[in-house]
C-alpha positions in Angstrom: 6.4 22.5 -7.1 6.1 21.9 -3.6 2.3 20.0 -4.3 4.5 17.8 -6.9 7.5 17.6 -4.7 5.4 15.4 -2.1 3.4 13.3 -4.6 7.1 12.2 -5.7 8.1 11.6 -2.2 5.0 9.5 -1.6 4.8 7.6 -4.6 8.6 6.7 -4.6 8.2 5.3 -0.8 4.9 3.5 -0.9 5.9 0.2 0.5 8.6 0.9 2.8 8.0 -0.4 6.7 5.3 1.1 8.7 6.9 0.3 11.7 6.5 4.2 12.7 2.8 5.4 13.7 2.0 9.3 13.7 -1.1 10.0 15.5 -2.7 13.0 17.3 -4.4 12.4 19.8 -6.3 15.7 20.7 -7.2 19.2 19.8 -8.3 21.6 22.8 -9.5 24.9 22.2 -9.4 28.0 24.5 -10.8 31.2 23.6 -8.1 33.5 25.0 -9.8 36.8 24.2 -11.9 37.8 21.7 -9.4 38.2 18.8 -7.7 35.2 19.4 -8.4 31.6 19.9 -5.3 29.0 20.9 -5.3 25.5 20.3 -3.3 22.9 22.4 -2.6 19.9 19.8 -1.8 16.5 21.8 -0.1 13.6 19.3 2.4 11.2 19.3 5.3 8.6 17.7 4.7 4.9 18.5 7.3 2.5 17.0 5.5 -1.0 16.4 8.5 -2.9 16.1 10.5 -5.1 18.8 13.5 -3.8 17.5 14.8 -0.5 17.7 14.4 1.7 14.8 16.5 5.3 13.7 15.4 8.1 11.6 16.5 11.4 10.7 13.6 14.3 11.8 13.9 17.9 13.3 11.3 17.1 16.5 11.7 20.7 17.5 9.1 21.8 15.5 6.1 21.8 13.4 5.8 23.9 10.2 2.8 24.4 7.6 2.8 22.4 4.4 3.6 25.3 2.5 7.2 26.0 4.1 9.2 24.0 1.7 10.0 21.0 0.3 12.9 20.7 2.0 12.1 21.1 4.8 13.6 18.4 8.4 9.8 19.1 10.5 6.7 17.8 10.4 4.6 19.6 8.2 0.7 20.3 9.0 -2.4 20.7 6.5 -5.5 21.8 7.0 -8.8 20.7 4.9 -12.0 22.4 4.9 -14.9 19.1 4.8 -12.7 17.0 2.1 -10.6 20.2 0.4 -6.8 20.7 1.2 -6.6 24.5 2.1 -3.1 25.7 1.2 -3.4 28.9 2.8 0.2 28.2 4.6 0.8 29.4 8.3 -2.2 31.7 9.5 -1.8 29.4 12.9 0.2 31.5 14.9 3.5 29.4 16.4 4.2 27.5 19.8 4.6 29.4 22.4 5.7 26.9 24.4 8.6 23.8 23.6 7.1 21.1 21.2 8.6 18.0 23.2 6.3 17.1 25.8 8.2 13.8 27.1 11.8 15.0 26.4 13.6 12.8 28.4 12.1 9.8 26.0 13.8 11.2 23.1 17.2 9.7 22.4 18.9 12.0 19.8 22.3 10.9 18.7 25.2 12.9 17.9 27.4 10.4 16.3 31.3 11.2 16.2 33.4 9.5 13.2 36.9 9.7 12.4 38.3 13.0 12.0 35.9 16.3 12.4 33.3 16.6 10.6 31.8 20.0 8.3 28.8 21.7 9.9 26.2 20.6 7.8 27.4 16.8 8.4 27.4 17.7 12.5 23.8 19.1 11.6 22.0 16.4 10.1 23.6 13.9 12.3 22.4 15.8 15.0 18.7 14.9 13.8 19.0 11.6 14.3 16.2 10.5 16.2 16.3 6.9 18.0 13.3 4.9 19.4 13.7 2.0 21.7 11.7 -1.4 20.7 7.7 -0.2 21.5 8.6 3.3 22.4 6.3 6.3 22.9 7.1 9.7 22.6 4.5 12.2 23.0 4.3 15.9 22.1 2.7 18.9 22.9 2.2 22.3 20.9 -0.1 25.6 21.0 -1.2 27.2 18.2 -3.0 31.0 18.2 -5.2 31.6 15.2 -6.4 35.8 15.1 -10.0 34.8 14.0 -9.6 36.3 10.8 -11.2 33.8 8.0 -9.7 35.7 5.1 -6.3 34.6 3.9 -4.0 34.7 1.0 -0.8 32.5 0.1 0.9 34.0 -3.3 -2.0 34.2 -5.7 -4.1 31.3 -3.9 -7.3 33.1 -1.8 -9.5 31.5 0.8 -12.3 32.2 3.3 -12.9 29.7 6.1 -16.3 28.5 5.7 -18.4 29.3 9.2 -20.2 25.9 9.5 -17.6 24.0 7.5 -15.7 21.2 9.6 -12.0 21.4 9.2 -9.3 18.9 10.4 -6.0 19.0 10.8 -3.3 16.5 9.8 0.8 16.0 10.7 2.8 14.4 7.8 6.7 13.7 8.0 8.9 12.7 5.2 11.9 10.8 6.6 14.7 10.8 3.8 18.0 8.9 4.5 19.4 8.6 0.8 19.0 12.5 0.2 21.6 12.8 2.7 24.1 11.1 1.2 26.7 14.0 0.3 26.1 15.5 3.5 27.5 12.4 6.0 30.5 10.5 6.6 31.3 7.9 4.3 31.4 5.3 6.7 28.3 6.3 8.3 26.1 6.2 5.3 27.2 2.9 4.5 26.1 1.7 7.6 22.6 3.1 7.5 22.1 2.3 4.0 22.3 -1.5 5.3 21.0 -1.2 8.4 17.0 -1.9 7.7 15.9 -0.9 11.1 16.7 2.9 9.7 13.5 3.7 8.1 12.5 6.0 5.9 9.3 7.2 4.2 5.8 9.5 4.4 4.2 8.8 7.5 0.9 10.6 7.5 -1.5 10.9 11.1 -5.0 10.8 11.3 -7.2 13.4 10.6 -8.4 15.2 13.7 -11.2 18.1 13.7 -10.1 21.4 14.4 -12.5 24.4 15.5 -13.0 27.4 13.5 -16.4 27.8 14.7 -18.1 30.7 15.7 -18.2 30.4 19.8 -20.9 31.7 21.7 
């Protein structure tokens, strides 16, 4: 459901203003010890236009492809040579805040007439605004336990020794979903407001090292 969930999502917004660029940037590795190996993921949001543009995203984070449809994060996936593995979150999570350039990051907590439910105050609060040209740039670490065997629900995979593997960030940035969950006035105005985008915005592919390391 989740596979056909996506292909929806991308299909239906094919099109829709690429304005936004996703793009890592780097992968270090450090072997930490001998059971574990940590990776330090550099990437970034670039915003093309010469006008301001607004999205709704949860930037706190980064989850695996598997963790939902419905998910507000940028979701990973990782292929071995051309194959999507969808083995779900055998990285280990951050250990340290995502936001690398925080003070870059405009998040907007809009206030409307009266108060508004929690869920309305929550989605708001994901708002994410990026000046004409702006940057922002991220940082996250990732721990993987060296084990190659792994097993999501009745799906089982072994990470190839000599394979290559990349890794890739996707986000799906929904405005109409939302509808039922904003004021009234407010979703008017970002229905006609074409500088708030949404869409899948999918990086690069960057290679990720699962090697065995002398």
């Amino acid at each position: 459901m989740v596979r056909l969930y996506f292909l929806f999502l991308f299909v239906g917004f094919v099109g829709h203003s690429q304005s936004l660029v996703l793009k890592i940037d780097s992968i270090n590795v450090v072997d930490t010890d001998v059971k574990e190996r940590m990776f330090t993921m550099h990437f970034h949001l670039e915003n093309l236009a010469d006008e301001r543009i607004r999205f709704f995203q949860d930037l706190n984070g980064i989850v695996p492809s598997t963790g939902g449809s419905g998910t507000k994060m940028p979701f990973y996936k990782i292929y071995e040579n051309d194959a999507f593995l969808e083995i779900g979150g055998f990285l280990g999570g951050s250990k340290k805040t995502v936001i690398k350039d925080i003070d870059s990051l405009t998040m907007q907590h809009q206030k409307r007439q009266g108060a508004l439910q929690n869920d309305k105050i929550s989605i708001i609060d994901k708002m994410v605004t990026m000046a004409p040209r702006e940057v922002i740039s991220f940082s996250i670490d990732f721990y993987w336990d060296r084990n190659r065997y792994h097993q999501y629900q009745d799906l089982e995979y072994y990470l190839e020794h000599n394979a290559q593997h990349f890794f890739e960030i996707t986000m799906v940035l929904l405005k109409t979903r939302y509808k039922n969950e904003l004021p009234e006035d407010f979703y008017t105005e970002i229905i006609k407001d074409e500088h708030f985008i949404e869409g899948v915005y999918t990086s690069n592919k960057m290679l990720i090292d699962f090697r065995e390391r002398k």
